[in-house]
C-alpha positions as CSV (number, residue, x, y, z in Angstrom):
1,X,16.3,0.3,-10.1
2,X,13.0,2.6,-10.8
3,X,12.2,4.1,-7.2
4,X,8.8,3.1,-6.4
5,X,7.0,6.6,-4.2
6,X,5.5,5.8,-1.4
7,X,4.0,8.0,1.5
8,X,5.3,8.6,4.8
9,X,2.4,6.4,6.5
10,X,2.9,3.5,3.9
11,X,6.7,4.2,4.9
12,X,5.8,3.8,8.4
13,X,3.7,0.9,8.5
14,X,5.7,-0.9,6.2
15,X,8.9,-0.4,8.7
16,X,6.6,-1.4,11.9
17,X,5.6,-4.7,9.9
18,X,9.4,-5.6,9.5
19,X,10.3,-4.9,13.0
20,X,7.3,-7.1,14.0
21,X,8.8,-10.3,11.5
22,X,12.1,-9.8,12.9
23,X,11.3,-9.2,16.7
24,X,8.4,-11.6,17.7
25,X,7.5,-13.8,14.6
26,X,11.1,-14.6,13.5
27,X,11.7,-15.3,17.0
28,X,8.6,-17.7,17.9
29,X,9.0,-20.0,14.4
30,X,12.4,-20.8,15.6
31,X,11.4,-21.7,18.9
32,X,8.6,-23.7,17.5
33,X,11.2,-25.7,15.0
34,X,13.8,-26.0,18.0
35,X,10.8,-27.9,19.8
36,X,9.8,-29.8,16.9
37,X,13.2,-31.4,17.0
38,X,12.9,-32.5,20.1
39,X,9.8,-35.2,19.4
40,X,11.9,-37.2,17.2
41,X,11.5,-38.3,13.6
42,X,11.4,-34.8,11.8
43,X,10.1,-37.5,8.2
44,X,6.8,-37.6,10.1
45,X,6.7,-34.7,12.3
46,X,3.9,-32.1,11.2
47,X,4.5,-29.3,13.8
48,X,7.9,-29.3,12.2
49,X,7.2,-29.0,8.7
50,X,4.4,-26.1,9.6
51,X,6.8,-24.3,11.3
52,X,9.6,-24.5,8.6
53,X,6.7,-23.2,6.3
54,X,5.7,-20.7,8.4
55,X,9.7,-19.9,8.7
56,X,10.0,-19.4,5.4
57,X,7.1,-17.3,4.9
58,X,8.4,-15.2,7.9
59,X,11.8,-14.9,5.7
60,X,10.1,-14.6,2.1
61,X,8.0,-11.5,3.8
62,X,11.1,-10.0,5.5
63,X,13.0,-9.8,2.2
64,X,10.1,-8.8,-0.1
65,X,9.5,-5.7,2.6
66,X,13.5,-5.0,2.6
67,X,13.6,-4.3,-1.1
68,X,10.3,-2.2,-1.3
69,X,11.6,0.2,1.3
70,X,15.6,0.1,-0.7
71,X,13.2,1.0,-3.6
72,X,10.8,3.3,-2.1
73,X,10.9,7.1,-2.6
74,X,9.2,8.3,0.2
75,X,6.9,11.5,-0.4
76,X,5.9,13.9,2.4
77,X,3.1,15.4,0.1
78,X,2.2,18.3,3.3
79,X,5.9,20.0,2.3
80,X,5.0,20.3,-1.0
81,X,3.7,23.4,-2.4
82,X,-0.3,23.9,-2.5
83,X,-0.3,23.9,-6.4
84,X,-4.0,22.9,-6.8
85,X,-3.1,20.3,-8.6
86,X,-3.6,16.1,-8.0
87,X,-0.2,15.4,-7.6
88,X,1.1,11.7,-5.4
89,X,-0.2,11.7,-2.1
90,X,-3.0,14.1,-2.0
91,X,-6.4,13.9,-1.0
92,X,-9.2,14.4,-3.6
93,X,-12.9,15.5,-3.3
94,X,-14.6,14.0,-6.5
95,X,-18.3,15.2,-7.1
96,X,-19.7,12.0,-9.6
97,X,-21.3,13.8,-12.1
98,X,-23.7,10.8,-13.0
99,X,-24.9,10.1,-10.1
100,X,-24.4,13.0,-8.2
101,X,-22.5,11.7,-5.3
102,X,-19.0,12.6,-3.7
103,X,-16.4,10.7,-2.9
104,X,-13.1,11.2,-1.5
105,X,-9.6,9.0,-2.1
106,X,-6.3,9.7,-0.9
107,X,-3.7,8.9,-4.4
108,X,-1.1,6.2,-2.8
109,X,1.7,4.0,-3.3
110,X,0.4,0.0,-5.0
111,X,1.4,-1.1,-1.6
112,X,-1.1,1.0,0.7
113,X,-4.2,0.8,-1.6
114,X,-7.1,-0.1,0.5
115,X,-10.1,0.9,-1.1
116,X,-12.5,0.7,1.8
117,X,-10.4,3.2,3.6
118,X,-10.6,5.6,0.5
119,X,-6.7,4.9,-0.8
120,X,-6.2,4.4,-4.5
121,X,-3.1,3.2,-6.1
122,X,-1.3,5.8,-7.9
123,X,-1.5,2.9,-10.6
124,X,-5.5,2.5,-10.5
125,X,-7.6,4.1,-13.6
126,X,-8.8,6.7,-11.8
127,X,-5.5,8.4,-9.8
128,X,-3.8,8.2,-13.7
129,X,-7.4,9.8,-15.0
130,X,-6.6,12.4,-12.0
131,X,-3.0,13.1,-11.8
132,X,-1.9,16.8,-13.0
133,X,-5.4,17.7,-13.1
134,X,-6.3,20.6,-10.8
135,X,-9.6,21.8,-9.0
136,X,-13.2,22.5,-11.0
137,X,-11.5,20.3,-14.1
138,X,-14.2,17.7,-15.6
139,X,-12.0,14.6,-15.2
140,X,-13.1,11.3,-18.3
141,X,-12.1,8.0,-16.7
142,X,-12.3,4.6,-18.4
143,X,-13.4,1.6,-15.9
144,X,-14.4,-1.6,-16.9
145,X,-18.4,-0.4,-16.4
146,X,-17.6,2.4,-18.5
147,X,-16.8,5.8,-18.7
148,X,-17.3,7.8,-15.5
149,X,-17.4,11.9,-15.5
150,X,-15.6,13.4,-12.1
151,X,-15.8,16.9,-11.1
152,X,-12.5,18.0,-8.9
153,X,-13.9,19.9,-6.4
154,X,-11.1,20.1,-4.0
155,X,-7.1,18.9,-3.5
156,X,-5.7,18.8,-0.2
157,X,-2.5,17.7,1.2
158,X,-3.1,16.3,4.3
């Protein structure tokens, strides 16, 4: 099994999710089927058949978040050595050379990409474009608009 990296937030979050499903949401859908039961005729009962769904949801979600932390390889990038380099789980100051503008994104696992909070898949065009790259390099990447020029100004591991 290829060990999927991940950082210690993504690790985090990902672990507080699961407690959540198996704590309070397990919990209420089986209290909500139990009470289904009791009106009767489960053939036509729809409170029943929404909460099985939502049961197996609950279940589908606790197993997929099961085998992505088995698989994970968790990465604390701030005890790895200051390199200079855009390595997993550092943050990057980009200067776009087009337009003149700077942006910032933090290189994370598929899982914690949120693009409106400045994480970018390891997997996205740009973090490949990036990766073993180090600070003033001129970095090509190929989007669907186009190639885009990026200056590195800085890597930190935060």
């Amino acid at each position: 099994m290829n060990k999927v990296p991940m950082t210690v937030a993504g690790e985090k979050q990902l672990r507080q999710e699961l407690e959540e499903l198996k704590s309070e949401a397990r919990p209420r859908v089986i209290a909500a089927i139990a009470d289904a039961r009791e009106h009767g005729d489960l053939k036509e009962n729809a409170e029943y058949h929404a909460a099985r769904e939502q049961q197996g949801f609950i279940e589908g979600r606790i197993q997929e978040i099961e085998n992505k932390l088995s698989g994970a390889q968790v990465i604390d990038v701030t005890k790895l050595p200051k390199t200079g380099k855009v390595i997993f789980g550092v943050t990057v100051a980009l200067l776009h050379l087009d337009e003149d503008k700077q942006v910032t994104y933090r290189i994370v696992g598929e899982d914690e990409a949120d693009i409106k909070e400045g994480r970018i898949s390891v997997t996205s065009p740009i973090a490949r474009a990036l990766i073993g790259k180090e600070e003033g390099d001129v970095v090509l990447v190929k989007t669907p608009g186009g190639d885009v020029e990026y200056e590195i100004e800085s890597v930190e591991h935060l």
